[in-house]
C-alpha positions in Angstrom: 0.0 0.0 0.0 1.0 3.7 -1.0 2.7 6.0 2.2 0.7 9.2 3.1 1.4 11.8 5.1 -0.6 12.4 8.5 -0.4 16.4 9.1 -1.6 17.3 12.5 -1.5 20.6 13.0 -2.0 21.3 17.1 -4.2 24.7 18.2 -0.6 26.2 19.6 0.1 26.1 15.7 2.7 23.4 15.9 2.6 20.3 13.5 3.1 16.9 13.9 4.1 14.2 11.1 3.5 10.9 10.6 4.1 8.6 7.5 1.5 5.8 7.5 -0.2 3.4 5.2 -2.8 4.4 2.8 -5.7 2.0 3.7 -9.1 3.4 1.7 -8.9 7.1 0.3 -11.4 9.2 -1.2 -12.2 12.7 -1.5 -14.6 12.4 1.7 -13.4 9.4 3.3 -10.0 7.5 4.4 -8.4 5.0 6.6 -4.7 4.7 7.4 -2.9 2.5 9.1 -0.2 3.0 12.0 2.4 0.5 13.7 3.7 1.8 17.0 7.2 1.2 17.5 7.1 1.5 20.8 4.8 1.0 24.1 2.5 4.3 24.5 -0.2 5.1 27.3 -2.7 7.0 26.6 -4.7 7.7 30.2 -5.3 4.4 31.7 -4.9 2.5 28.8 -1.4 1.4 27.4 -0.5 0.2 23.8 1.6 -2.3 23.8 5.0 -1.5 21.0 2.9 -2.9 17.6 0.0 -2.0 18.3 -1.6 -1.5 15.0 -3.5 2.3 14.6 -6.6 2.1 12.3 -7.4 5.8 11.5 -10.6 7.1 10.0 -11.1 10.4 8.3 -14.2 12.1 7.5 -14.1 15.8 5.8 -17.7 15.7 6.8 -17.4 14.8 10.9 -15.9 17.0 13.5 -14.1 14.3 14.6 -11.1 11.8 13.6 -11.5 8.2 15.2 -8.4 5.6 16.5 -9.2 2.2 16.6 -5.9 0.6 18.3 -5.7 -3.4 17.8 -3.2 -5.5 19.1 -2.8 -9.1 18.0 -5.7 -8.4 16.0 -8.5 -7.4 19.2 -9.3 -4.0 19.3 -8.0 -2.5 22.6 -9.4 1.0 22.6 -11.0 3.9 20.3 -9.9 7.6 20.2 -11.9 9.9 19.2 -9.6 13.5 17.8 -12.1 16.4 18.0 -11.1 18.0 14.9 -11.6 20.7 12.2 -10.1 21.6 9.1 -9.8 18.1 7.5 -8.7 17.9 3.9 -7.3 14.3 2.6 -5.4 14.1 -0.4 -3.6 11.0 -1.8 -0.7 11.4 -0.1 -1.4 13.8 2.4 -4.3 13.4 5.3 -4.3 16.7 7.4 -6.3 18.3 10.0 -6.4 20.2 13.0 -6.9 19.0 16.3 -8.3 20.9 18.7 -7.2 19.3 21.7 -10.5 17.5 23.6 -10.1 14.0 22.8 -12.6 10.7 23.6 -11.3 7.4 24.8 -13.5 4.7 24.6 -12.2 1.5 26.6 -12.6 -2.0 25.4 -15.4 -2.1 28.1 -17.0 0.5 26.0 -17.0 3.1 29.4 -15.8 6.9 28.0 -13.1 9.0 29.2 -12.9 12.5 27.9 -9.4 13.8 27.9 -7.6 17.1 27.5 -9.7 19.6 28.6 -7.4 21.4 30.2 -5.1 21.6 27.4 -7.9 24.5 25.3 -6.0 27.7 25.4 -7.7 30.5 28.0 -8.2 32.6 24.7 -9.9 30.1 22.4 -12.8 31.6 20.8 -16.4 31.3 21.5 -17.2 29.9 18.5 -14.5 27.5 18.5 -15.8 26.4 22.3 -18.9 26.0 21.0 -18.1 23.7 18.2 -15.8 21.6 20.6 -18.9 21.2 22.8 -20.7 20.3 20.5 -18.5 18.1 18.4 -17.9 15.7 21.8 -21.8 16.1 22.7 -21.9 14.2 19.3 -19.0 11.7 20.0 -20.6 11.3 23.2 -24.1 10.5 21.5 -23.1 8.5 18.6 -20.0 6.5 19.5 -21.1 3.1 19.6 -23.4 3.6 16.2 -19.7 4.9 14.8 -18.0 2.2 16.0 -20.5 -0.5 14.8 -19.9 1.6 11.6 -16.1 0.9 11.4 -16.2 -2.5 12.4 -17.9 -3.2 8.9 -15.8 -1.8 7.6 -13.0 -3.0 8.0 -14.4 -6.2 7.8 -15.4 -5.4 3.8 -11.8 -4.7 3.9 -9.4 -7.4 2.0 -6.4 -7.3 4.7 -7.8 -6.6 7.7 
């Protein structure tokens, strides 16, 4: 499969790189695919070095979604409350603004990073942060569910 380029750009205006896997691309839609080379926690949950990062991308969501396997058994699901997301063949980017949604394999929600909003963020960018994990919060498991098929449909996962 083709590299691409995950462009993450943080709301302190740094940006962060990854190369990864092209897995499904469209205009509106895409998956890559991430292989940690080392152990990483993330809250209460660690990932064990190879744990496999399925990443899904829609221009239309105010969100970005992490579905972490490891020996093939999903593990956890992030949810990246994001804006800004353009994909491009060899380039997936998009902003992330911080407030993020673990989901445990238990399916109970942690949301994370609060405290890392800037005092001087924007009303309207509050607002749309609100709402965006309101909507994380609402639809998770239906998105899940959603994901699970698929990567089922998919040939190599």
């Amino acid at each position: 499969m083709p590299g691409v380029i995950e462009k993450k750009k943080l709301l302190n205006g740094t940006t962060r790189q990854y190369e990864c896997e092209r897995i499904l691309y469209t205009r509106d839609f895409g998956i890559l695919k991430y292989v940690l080379d080392m152990p990483f926690q993330v809250a209460r949950l660690v990932l064990p070095q190879n744990t496999v990062t399925m990443a899904f991308y829609w221009c239309d969501r105010p969100y970005t979604l992490y579905r972490w396997y490891f020996q093939r058994h999903n593990i956890g699901n992030y949810f990246n409350i994001a804006d800004r997301i353009v994909l491009q063949e060899t380039e997936f980017r998009w902003r992330d603004l911080s407030v993020d949604i673990l989901i445990y394999q238990n399916r109970e929600l942690e949301i994370l990073d609060w405290e890392e909003l800037p005092a001087e963020i924007p009303g309207d960018l509050y607002r749309y942060i609100l709402s965006a994990s309101e909507q994380v919060k609402s639809n998770y498991l239906s998105t899940i569910k959603e994901t699970d098929e698929i990567l089922k449909a998919l040939p190599r996962f």
